[in-house]
C-alpha positions as a Markdown table, in Angstrom:
| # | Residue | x | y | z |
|---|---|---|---|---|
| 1 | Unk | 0.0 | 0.0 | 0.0 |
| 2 | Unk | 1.3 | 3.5 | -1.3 |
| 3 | Unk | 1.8 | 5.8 | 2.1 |
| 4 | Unk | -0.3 | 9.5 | 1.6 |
| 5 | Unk | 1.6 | 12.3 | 2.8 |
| 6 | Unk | -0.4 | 14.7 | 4.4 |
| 7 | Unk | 0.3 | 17.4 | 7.4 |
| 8 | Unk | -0.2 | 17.2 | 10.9 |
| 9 | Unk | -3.6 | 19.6 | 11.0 |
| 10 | Unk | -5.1 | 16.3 | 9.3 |
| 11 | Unk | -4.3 | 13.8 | 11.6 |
| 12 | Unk | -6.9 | 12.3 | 13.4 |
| 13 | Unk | -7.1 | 9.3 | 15.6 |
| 14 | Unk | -8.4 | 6.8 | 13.0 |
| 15 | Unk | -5.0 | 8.3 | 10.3 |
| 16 | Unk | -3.2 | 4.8 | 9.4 |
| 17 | Unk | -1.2 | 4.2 | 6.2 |
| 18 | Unk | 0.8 | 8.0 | 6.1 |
| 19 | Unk | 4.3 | 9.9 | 6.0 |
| 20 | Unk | 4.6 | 12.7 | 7.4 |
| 21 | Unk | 7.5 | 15.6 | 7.1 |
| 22 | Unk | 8.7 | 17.6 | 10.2 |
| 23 | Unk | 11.1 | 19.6 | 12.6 |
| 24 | Unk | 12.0 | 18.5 | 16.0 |
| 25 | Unk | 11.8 | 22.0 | 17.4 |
| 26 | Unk | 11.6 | 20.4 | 21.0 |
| 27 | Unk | 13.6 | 17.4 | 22.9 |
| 28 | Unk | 12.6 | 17.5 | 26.2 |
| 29 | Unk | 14.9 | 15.0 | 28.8 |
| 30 | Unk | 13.3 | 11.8 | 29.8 |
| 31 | Unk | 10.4 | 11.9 | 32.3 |
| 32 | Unk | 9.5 | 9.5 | 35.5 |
| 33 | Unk | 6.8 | 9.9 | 38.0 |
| 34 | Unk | 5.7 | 7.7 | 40.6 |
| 35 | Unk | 3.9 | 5.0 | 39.3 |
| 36 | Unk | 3.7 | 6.1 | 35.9 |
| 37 | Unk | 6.1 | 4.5 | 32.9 |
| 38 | Unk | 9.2 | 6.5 | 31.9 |
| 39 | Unk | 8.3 | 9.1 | 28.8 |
| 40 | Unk | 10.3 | 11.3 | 27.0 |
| 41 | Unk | 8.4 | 14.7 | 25.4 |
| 42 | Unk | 8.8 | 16.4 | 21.6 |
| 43 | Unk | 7.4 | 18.8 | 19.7 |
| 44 | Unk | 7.2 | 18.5 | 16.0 |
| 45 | Unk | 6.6 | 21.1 | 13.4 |
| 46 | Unk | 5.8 | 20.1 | 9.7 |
| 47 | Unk | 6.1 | 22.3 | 7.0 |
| 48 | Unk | 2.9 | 24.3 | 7.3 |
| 49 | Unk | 3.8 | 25.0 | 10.3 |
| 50 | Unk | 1.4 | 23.3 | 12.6 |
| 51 | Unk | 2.9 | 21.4 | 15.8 |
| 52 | Unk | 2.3 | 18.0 | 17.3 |
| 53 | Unk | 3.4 | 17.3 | 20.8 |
| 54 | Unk | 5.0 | 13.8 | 20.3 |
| 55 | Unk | 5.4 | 11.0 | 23.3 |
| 56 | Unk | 8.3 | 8.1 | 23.3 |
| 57 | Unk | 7.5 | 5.7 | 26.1 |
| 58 | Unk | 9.6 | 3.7 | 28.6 |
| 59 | Unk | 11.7 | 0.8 | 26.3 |
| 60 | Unk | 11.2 | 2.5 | 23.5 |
| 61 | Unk | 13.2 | 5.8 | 24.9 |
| 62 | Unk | 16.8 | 4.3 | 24.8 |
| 63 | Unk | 16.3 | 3.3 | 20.7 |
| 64 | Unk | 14.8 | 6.0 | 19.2 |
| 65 | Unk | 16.1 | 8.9 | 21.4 |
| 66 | Unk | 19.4 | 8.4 | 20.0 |
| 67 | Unk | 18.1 | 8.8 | 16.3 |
| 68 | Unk | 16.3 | 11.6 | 16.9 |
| 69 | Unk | 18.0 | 15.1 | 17.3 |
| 70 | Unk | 16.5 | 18.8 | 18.3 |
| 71 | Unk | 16.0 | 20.7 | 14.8 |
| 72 | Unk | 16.6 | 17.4 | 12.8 |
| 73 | Unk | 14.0 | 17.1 | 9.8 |
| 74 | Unk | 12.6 | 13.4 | 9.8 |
| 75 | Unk | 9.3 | 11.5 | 7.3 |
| 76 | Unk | 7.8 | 10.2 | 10.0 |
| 77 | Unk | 5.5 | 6.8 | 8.6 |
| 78 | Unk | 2.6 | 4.9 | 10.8 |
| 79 | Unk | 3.3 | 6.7 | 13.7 |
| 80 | Unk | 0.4 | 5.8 | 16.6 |
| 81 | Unk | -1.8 | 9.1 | 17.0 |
| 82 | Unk | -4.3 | 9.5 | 19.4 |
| 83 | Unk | -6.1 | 11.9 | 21.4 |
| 84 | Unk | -4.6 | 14.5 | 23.6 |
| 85 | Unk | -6.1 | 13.2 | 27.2 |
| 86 | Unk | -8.5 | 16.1 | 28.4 |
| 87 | Unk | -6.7 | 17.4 | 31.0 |
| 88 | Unk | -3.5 | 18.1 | 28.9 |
| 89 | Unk | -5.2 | 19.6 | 25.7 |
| 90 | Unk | -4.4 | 22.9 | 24.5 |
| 91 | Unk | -7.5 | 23.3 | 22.2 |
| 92 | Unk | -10.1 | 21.2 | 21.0 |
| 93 | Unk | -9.4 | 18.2 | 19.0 |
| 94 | Unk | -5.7 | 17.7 | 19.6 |
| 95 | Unk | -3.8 | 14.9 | 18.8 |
| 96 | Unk | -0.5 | 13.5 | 19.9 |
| 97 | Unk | 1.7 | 10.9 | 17.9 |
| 98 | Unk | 3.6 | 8.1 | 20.2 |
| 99 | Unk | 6.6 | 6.8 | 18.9 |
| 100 | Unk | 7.3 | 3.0 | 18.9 |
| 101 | Unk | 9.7 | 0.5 | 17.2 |
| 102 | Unk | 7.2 | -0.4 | 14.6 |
| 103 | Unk | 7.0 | 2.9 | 12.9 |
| 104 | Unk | 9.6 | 4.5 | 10.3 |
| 105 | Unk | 11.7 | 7.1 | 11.0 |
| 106 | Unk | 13.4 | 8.6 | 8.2 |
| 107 | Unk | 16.3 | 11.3 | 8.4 |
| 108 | Unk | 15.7 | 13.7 | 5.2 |
């Protein structure tokens, strides 16, 4: 199956089979609360401008934190996106991408 690009203002949580082109314009360190699993915060931009807060979780943190890096320009493809939980959204209908070892992630 041919991957559609499209931006990050299209996304929503039923987007499967897509690239994606964007900016790390934020690397925040890795993150651990009680009881909670490690995570380790982006931002993306892509190249209309609109951001995506972006979420690497515990086991996955170690493997792709050393291939991404702050201001790096990556095609993201089959990324998990999902809804921002309630109490963290910045407007209505946001969405968050979660990077796992399953997804691409391509240096350009």
């Amino acid at each position: 199956m041919t991957k559609k690009y499209k931006y990050l203002d299209e996304f929503t949580n039923i987007t499967k089979g897509y690239k994606v082109k964007v900016k790390v314009i934020k690397k925040s360190r890795p993150k651990q609360s009680p009881g909670k699993p490690a995570r380790q915060p982006l931002v993306l931009r892509d190249e209309k401008g609109t951001t995506m807060r972006e979420i690497i979780f515990e086991s996955d943190i170690p493997i792709i934190q050393q291939a991404i890096v702050r201001d790096g320009e990556y095609e993201i493809v089959d990324a998990i996106i999902a809804p921002v939980a309630e109490q963290y959204r910045q407007k209505e209908n946001e969405f968050q991408m979660t990077f796992t070892r399953r997804m691409e992630l391509i240096p350009v």
